[in-house]
C-alpha positions as CSV (number, residue, x, y, z in Angstrom):
1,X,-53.7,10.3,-67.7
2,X,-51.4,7.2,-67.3
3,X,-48.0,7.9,-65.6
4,X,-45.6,5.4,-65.6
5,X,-43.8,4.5,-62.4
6,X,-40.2,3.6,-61.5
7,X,-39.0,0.4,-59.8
8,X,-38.2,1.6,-56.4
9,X,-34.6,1.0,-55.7
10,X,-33.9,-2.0,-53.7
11,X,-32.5,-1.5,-50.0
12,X,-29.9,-3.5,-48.4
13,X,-26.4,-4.3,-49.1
14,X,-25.1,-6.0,-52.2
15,X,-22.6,-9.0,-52.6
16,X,-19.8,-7.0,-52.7
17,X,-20.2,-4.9,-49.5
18,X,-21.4,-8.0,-47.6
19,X,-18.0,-9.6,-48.6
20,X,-15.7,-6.1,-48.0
21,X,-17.8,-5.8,-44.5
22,X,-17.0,-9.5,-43.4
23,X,-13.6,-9.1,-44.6
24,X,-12.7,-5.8,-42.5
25,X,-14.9,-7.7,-39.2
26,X,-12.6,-10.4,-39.9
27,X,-9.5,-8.1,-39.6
28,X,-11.1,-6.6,-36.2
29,X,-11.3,-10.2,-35.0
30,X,-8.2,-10.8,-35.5
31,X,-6.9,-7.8,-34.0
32,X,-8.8,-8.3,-31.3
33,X,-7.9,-11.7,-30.2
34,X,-3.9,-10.9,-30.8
35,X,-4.5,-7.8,-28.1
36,X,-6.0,-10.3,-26.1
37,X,-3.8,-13.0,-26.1
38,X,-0.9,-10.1,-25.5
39,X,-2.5,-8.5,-23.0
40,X,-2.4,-12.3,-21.0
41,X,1.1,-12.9,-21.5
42,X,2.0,-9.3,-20.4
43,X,0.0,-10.5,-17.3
44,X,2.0,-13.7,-17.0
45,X,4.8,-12.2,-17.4
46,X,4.3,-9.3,-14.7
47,X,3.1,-12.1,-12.1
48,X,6.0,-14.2,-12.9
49,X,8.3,-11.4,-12.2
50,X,6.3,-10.2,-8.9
51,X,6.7,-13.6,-7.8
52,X,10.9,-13.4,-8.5
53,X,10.9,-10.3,-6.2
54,X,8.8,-11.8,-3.8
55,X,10.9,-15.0,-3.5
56,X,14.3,-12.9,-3.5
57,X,12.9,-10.3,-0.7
58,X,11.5,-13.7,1.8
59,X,14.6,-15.5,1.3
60,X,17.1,-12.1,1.7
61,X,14.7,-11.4,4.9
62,X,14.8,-14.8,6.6
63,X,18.8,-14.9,5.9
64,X,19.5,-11.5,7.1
65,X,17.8,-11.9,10.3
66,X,18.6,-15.7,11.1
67,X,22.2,-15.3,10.4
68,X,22.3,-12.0,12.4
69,X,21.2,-14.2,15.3
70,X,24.0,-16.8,15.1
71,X,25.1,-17.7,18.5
72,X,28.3,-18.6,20.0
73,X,27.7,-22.7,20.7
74,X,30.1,-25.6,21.5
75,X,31.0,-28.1,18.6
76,X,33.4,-30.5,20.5
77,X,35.1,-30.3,23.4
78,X,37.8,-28.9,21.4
79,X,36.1,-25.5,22.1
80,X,35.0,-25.3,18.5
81,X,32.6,-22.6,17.9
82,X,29.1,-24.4,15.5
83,X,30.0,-22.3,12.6
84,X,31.6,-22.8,9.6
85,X,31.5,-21.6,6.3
86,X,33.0,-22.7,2.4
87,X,32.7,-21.5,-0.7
88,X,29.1,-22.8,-1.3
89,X,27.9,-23.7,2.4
90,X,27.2,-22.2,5.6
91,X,26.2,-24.3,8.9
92,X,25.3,-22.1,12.0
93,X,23.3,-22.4,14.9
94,X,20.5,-19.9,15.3
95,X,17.2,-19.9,17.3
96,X,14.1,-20.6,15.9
97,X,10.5,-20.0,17.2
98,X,8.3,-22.1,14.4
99,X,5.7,-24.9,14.6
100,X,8.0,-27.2,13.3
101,X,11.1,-26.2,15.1
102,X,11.9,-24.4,18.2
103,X,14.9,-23.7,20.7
104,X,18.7,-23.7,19.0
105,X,18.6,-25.1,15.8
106,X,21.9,-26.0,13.7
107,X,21.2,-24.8,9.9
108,X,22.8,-25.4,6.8
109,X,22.4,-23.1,3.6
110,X,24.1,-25.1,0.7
111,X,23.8,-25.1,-3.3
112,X,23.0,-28.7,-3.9
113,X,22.8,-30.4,-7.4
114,X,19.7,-31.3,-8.4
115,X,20.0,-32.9,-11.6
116,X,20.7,-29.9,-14.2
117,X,20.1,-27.2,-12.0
118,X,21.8,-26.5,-8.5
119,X,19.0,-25.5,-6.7
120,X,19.5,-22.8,-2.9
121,X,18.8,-25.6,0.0
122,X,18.1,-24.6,3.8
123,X,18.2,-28.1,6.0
124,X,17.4,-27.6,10.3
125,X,18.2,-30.0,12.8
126,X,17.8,-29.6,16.7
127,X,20.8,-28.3,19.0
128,X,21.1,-30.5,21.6
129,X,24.6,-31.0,22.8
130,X,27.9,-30.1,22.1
131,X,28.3,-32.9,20.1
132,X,25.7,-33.0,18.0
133,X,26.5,-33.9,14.7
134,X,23.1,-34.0,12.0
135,X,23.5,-36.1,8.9
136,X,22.8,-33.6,6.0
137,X,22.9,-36.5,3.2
138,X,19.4,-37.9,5.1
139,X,17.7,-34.6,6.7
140,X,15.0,-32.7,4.6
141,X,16.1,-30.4,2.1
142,X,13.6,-27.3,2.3
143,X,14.0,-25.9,-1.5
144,X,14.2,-21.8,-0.8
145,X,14.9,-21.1,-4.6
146,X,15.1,-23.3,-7.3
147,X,16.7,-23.3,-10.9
148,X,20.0,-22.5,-11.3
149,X,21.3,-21.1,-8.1
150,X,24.9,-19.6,-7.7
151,X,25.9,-19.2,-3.4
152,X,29.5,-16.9,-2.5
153,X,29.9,-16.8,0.9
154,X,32.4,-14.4,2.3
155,X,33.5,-13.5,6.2
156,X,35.1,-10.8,7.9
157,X,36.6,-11.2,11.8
158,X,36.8,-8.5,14.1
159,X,39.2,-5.6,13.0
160,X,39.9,-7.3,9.5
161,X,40.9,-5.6,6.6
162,X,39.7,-8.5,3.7
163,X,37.4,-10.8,3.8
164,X,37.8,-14.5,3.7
165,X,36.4,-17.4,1.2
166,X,36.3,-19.9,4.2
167,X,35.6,-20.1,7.9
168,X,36.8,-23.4,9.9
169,X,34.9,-24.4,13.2
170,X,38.2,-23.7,14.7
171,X,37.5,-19.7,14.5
172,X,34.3,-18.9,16.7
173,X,32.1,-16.3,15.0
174,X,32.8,-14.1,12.2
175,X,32.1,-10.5,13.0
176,X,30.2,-9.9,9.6
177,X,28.7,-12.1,6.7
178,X,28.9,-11.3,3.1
179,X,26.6,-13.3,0.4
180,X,26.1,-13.2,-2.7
181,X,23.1,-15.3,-4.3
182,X,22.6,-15.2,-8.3
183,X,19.8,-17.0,-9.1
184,X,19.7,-17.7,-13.4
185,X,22.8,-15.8,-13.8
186,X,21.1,-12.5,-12.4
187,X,22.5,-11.5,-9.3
188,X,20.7,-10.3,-6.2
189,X,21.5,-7.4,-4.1
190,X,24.1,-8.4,-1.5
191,X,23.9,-8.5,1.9
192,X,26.1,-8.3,4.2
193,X,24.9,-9.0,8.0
194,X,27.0,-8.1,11.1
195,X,26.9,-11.1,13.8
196,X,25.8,-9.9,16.9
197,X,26.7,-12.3,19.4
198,X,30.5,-12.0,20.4
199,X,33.2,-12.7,17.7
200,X,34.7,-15.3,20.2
201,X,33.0,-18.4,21.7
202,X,32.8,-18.4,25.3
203,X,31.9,-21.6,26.6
């Protein structure tokens, strides 16, 4: 007896599902490449910010502690005390033990323009004798933070109620420092830093 036989259907996948499957892999692809290429800029954006803090905490720590040690030296033989502070600059005479310097050094924290931007400047030059007088337009600026860098200064003497914007040569040490540093119009936490050597010079 003769049986006829049917065409054995044909496995695979037909034009159709080949173009829906490449289609939806395409969509994946895509998907995956945009979590991706957020996923970096999330990480940028976290090391960016862990590299603000980190900047803002070294330069609050160096101040805090440098300023602290300010010491009660000769200017002139006027009986000026080296210290002095303005509304965006503060000169004081600190030790330092560093490679590059060592012994009394007379510092300078200023604001200086550089070209948009006013960027937070340290410059150190040697204590030597009372009349030592360093020329800040020529000595190296060490850059501590740049971009756009907003200094207040403020001072407090002994037994004062307010503080003061300015502090001549004339007035020996402040008892207490106040700054304020905001660095891209975000402000850091203050700091306010009690002088420990004696309020008056005594030389």
């Amino acid at each position: 007896m003769i049986t006829s036989q049917r065409p054995k259907p044909q496995s695979g996948m037909t034009l159709i599902e080949m173009l829906i499957a490449l289609a939806v892999l395409s969509l994946l692809v895509v998907a995956a490449v945009s979590a991706l290429r957020n996923f970096a800029q999330s990480q940028e954006a976290i090391e960016r910010k862990i590299a603000k803090v980190e900047t803002m905490r070294l330069t609050l720590d160096f101040l805090k502690r440098n300023l602290s040690q300010a010491v009660a030296v000769p200017r002139s033989s006027g009986q000026q005390s080296y210290f002095f502070g303005s509304e965006s600059e503060l000169i004081w005479v600190a030790p330092m033990s560093h490679v590059a310097a060592s012994g009394l050094q007379i510092m300078r924290l200023s604001a200086d323009q550089s070209g948009d931007d006013k960027n937070l400047i340290l410059q150190i030059s040697p204590y030597a004798t009372l009349n030592s007088r360093p020329d800040w337009q020529v000595l190296e600026k060490f850059l501590m933070v740049d971009g756009e860098v907003k200094l207040e200064v403020g001072f407090k003497s002994d037994g004062a109620a307010k503080w003061q914007e300015e502090w001549p040569y004339a007035m020996g040490l402040p008892k207490l420092v106040r700054l304020n540093i905001a660095h891209n119009d975000v402000y850091w936490p203050e700091l306010i830093i009690p002088i420990h050597a004696s309020s008056k010079a005594t030389f």
